[in-house]
C-alpha positions in Angstrom: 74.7 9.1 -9.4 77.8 10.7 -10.2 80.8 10.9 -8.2 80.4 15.0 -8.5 76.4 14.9 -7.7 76.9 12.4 -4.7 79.4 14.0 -3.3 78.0 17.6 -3.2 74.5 16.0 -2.3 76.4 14.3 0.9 77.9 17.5 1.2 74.0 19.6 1.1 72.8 16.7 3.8 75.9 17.5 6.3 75.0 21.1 6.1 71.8 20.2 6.7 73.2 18.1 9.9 74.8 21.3 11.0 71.1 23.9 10.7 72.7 25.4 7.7 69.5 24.9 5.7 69.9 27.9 3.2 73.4 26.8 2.1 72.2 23.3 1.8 69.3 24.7 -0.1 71.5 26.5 -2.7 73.3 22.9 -3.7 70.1 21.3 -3.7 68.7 23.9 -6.3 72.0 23.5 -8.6 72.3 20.2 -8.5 68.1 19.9 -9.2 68.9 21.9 -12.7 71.3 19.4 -13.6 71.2 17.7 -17.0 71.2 14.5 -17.5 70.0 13.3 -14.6 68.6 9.8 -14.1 65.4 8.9 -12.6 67.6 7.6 -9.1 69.4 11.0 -9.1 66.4 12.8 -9.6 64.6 10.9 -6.8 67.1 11.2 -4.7 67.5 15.0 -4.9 63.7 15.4 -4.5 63.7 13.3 -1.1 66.3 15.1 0.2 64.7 18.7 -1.0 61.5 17.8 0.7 63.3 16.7 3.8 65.2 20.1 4.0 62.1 22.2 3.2 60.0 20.6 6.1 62.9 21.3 8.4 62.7 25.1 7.6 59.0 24.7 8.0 58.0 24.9 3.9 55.3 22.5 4.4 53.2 22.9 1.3 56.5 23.1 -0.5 57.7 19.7 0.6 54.6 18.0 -0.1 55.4 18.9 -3.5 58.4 17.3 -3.8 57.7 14.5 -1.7 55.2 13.7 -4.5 57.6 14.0 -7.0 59.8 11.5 -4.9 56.8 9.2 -5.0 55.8 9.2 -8.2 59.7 8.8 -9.6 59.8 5.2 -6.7 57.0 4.0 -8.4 58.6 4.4 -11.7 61.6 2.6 -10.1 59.4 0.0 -8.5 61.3 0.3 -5.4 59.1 -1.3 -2.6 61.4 0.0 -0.1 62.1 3.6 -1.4 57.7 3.8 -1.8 57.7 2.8 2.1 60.5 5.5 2.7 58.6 8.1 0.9 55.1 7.0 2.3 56.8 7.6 5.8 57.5 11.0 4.9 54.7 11.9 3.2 52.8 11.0 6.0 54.8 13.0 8.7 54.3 16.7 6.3 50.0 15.6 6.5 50.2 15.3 10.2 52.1 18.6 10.5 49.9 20.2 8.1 46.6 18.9 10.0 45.0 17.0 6.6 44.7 13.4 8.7 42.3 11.2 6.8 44.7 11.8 4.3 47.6 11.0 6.2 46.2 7.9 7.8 45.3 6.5 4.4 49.0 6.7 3.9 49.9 5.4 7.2 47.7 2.2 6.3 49.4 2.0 3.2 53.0 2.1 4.8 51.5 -1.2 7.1 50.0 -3.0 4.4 53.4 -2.6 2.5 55.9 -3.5 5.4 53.4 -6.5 5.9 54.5 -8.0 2.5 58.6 -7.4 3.2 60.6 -10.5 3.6 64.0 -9.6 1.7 65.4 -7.1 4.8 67.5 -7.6 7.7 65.5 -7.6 11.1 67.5 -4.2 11.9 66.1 -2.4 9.1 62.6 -3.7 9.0 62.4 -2.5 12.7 63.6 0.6 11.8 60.5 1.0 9.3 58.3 -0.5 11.7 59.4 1.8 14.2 58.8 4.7 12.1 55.0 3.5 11.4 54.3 3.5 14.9 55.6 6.7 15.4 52.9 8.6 13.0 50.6 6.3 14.4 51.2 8.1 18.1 51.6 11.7 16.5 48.2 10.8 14.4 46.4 9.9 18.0 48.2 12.8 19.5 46.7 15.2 16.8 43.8 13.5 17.6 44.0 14.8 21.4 44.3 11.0 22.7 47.1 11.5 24.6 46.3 7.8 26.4 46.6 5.8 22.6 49.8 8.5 21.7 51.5 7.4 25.0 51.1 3.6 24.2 52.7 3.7 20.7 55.4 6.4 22.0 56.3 3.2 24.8 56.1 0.9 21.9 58.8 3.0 19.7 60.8 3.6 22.4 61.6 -0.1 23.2 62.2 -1.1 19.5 65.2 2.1 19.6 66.2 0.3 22.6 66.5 -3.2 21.2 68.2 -2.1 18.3 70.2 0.9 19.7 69.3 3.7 17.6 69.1 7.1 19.4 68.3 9.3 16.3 64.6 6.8 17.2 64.9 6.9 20.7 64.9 11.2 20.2 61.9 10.8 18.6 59.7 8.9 20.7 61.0 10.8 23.3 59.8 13.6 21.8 56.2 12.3 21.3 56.0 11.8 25.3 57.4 15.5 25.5 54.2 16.5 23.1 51.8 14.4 25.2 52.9 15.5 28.5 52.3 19.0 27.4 48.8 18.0 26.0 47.8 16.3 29.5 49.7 19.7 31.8 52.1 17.2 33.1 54.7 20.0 33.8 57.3 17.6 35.9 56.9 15.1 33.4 57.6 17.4 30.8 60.3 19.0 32.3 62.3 15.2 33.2 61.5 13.9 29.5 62.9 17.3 27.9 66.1 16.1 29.9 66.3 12.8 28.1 66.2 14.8 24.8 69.1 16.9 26.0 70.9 13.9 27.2 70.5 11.9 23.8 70.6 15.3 21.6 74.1 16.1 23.4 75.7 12.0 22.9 74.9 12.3 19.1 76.2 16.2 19.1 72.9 17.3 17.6 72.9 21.0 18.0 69.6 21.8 16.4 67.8 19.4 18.9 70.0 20.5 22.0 68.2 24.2 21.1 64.9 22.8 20.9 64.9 21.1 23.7 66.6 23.9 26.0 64.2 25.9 24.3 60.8 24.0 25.6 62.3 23.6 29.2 62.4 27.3 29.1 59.5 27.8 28.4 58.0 25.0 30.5 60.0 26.4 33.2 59.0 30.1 32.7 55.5 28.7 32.6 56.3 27.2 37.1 57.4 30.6 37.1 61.1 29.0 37.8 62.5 32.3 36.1 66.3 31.8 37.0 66.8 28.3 35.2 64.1 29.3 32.7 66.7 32.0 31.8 69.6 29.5 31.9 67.7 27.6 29.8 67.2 30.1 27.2 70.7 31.9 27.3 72.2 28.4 26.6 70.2 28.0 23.9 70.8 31.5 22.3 74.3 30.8 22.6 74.6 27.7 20.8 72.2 29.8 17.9 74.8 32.1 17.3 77.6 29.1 17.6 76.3 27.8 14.6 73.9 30.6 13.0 70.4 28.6 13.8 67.5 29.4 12.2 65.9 28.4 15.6 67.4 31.8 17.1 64.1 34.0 16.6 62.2 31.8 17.7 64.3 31.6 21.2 64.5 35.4 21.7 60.4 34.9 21.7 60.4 32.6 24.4 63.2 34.9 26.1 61.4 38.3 25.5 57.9 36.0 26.9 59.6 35.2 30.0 61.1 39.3 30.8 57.6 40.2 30.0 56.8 37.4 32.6 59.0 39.7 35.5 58.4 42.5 33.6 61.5 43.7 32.5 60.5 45.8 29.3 63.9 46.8 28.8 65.3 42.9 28.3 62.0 42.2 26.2 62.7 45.7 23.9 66.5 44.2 23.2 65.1 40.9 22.0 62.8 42.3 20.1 65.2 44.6 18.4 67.3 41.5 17.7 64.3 39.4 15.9 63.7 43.2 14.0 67.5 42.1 12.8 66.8 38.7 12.2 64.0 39.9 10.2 65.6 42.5 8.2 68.5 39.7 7.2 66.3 37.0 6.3 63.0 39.0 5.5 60.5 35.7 5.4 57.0 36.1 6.6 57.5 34.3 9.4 60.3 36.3 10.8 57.7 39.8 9.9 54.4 37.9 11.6 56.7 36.8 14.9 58.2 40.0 14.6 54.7 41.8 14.4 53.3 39.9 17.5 56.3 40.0 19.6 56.1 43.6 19.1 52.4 44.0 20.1 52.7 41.5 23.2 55.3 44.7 24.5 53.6 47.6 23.8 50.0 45.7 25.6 51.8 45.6 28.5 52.9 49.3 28.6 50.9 51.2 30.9 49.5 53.8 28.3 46.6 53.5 26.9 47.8 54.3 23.5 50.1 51.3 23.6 47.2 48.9 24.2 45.8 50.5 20.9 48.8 50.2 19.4 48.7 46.5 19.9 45.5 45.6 19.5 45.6 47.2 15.8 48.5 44.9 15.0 46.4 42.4 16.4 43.8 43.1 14.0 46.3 43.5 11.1 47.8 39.7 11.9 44.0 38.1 12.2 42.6 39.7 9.1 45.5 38.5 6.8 44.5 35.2 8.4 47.9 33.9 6.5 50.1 33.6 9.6 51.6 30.4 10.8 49.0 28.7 13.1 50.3 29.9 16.9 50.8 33.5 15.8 47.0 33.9 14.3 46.1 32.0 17.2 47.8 34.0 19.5 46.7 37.3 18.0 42.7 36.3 17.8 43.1 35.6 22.1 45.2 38.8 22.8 41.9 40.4 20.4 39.7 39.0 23.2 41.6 40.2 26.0 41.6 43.7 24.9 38.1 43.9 24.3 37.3 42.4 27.8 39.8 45.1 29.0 37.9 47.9 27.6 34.7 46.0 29.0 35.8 46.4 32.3 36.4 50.0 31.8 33.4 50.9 30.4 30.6 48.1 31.5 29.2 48.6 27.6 27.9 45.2 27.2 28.0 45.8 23.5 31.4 44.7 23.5 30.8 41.0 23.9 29.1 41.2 20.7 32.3 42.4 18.9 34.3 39.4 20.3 32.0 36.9 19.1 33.8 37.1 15.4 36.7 36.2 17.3 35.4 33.5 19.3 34.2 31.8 16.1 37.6 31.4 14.5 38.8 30.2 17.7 36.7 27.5 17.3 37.6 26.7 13.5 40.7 26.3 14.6 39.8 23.8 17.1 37.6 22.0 15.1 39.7 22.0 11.7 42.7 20.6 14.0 40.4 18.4 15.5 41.8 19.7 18.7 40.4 18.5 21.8 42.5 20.5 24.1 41.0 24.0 22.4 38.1 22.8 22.2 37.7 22.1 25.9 39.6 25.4 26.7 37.3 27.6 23.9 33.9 26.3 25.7 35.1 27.4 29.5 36.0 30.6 28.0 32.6 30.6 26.7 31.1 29.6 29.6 33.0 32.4 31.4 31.3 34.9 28.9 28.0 33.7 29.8 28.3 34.3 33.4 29.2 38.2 32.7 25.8 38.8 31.2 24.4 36.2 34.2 23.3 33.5 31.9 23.7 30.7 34.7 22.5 27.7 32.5 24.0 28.4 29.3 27.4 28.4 31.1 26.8 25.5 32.8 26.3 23.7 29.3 29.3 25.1 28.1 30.9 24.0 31.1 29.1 20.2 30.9 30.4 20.3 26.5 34.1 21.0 28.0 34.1 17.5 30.7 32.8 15.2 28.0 35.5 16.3 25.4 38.4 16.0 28.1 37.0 12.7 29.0 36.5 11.7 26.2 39.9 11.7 25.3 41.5 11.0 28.6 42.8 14.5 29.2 42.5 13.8 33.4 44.3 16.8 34.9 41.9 19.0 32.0 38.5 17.2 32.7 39.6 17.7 37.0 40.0 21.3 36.2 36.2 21.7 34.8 34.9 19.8 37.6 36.5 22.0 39.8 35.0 25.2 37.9 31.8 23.2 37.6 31.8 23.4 41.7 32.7 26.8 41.7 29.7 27.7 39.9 27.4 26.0 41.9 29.1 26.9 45.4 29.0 30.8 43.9 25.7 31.1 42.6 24.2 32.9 45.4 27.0 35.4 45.3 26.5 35.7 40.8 22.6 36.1 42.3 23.5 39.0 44.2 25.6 40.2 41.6 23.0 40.5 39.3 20.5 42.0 41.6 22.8 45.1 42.4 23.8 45.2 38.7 27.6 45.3 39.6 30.0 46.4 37.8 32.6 44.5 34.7 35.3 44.6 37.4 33.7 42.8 39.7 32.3 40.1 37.4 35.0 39.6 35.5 37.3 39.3 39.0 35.0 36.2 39.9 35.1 34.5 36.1 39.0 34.3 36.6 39.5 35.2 32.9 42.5 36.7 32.9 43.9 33.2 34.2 41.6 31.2 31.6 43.3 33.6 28.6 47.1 32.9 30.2 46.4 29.3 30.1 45.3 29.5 26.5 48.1 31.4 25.2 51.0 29.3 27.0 49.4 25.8 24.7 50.1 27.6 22.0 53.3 25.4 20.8 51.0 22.8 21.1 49.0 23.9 17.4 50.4 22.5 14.3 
């Protein structure tokens, strides 16, 4: 490569460095129309393009030019640079959910490695390392937190042996993902300060926020509101410090936790500042988030009208069914919790019919993620439905589906919950009997499911959907 092209290529990868992806962008694309470029330049340019689309969350995008990468390596018959690009490619499948194809690539990466002799030890732990790694966020897709944590342990100790902390971040990470996944709160909340502690020594800004960011919202989720608030003001600040792309998505875990203590008039002026965000940098993203944040306010606004405001944007958000994952996720639960509000007001049973649409994509979701934790969570809500109408054994099956697939896959603290609900049932059947014999009313049935708890739960996983 040129002295000109390297140069303002190492120049696009610093801004990168610094979450200046558009600027970094803009290089990219001029030095991309270049003439004259050779097949290195152009491989090089196309790895680094990919890597910057997938940090501003262009998936689809960077699969593109990850494959352009690839095919240009082979070209080049660079073992190395195919093992490189394998890597990557491998990480955008897991994020976008397609995992037979991502583990077929994963294999590949393993056979490849296997047949490397000509590296140092450093660098051939380094790749070895980084195979592990997709291994544990494949198993973690997978929901088996219990394989997950044994290759996050395993990557850990190689970035210990050979002193890398961009690795060590990493792995970290994956315990952060896992511990979420299992509801280990203090786990989650100590690990998160090993991300801070490792993000701060390499003066990695972008990770700092994320991982002040989750211990926010972790800590907003033990209802610790004052350092959840610290958390999230630090955060913020550093945003605006170096004009992060990671800023709306902070103000929605700040305007979630003033909705938490219900201060409406905090959660309006974050909102008005991701309306900003979204007016500067009109992506759909920014106009979904925007969209939902804006709903989540007006549903808890005592007027009725406001609830119907929100539910329609609801509507609007689920029938597009384009939205990143956690926000048509999000939308389709808050759908169900309206409906069961307006049950409880009027006792029409009718209604549970018109959440059943609802239900259904709820479970594509889990099933197209292969999502174990949804799963188990989707068929205790179900169950939960089936007591309001007083069908006893059909929510005990739902119940019996939801322990075998948290078993299954080691989720402990998950698969103690449904026993305990399991108990409840039976302890409380007398009391559903009577119930059902004095034809009580939604309010009281739906008091004794403990729904409203069962649809908080589900909407605080959502960072957990990919």
């Amino acid at each position: 490569m040129l002295k000109l092209k390297a140069e303002e290529l190492t120049r696009a990868e610093q801004l990168m460095r610094e979450g200046k992806y558009e600027e970094a962008l803009q290089i990219v694309n001029k030095l991309e129309d270049l003439k004259n470029l050779t097949l290195q330049d152009q491989f090089e340019i196309h790895r680094f393009k990919s890597s910057l689309l997938f940090e501003i969350g262009r998936f689809d995008d960077a699969l593109q030019y990850i494959e352009l990468a690839y095919k240009e390596s082979h070209q080049m018959k660079n073992d190395l640079q195919i093992i490189d690009i394998l890597i990557s490619k491998s990480s955008l499948l897991l994020k976008s959910t397609r995992l037979n194809e991502a583990l077929n690539n994963i294999i590949k990466v393993e056979q490849m490695l296997k047949k490397i002799n000509h590296i140092s030890s450093k660098e051939y732990k380094e790749k070895y390392a980084s195979l592990i790694l997709l291994k544990g966020h494949y198993y973690w897709n997978l929901g088996d937190s219990n394989r997950s944590l044994e290759y996050a342990n395993e990557v850990l100790a190689i970035a210990e042996e050979i002193e890398n902390d961009l690795i060590k971040i990493s792995a970290t990470k994956l315990f952060g993902f896992n511990y979420s996944l299992k509801g280990e709160l203090e786990l989650n909340i100590e690990n998160n300060k090993r991300i801070l502690a490792l993000a701060k020594k390499l003066n990695n800004k972008q990770e700092i926020i994320g991982a002040l960011n989750s211990m926010g919202m972790i800590l907003t989720e033990k209802q610790e509101f004052d350092k959840a608030l610290n958390c999230l003001k630090e955060a913020l600040s550093i945003c605006d410090e170096i004009k992060s792309f990671k800023k709306a998505a902070v103000l929605s875990s700040l305007l979630d936790l003033y909705l938490e203590i219900n201060n409406l008039d905090k959660a309006q002026q974050c909102l008005d500042q991701i309306k900003q965000i979204r007016n500067q940098e009109p992506t759909k993203w920014h106009n979904d988030l925007y969209q939902l944040e804006k709903a989540e306010l007006l549903k808890k606004k005592l007027q009725d009208i406001n609830k119907l405001k929100a539910r329609e944007i609801y509507k609007q958000l689920v029938d597009k069914g384009d939205s990143a994952i956690d926000i048509y996720y999000c939308s389709l639960i808050n759908l169900c919790d309206s409906y069961l509000k307006e049950l409880q007001k009027t006792n029409d049973l009718k209604i549970l019919d018109e959440i059943q649409p609802y239900i259904k994509r709820l479970m594509n979701i889990a099933k197209s993620q292969q999502s174990s934790w949804l799963l188990v969570e989707m068929y205790l809500f179900q169950a939960k439905l089936k007591l309001i109408s007083f069908e006893f054994n059909e929510a005990q099956k739902f119940q019996s589906q939801a322990l075998d697939i948290a078993e299954k896959y080691g989720q402990t603290l998950l698969a103690e919950r449904v026993q305990i609900e399991q108990d409840e049932l039976l302890n409380e059947k007398i009391k559903w009997e009577k119930l059902k014999k004095s034809k009580a009313v939604m309010a009281e049935r739906l008091e004794l499911t403990d729904l409203d708890n069962q649809i908080g739960r589900m909407l605080r996983k959502r960072s957990l959907l990919k």
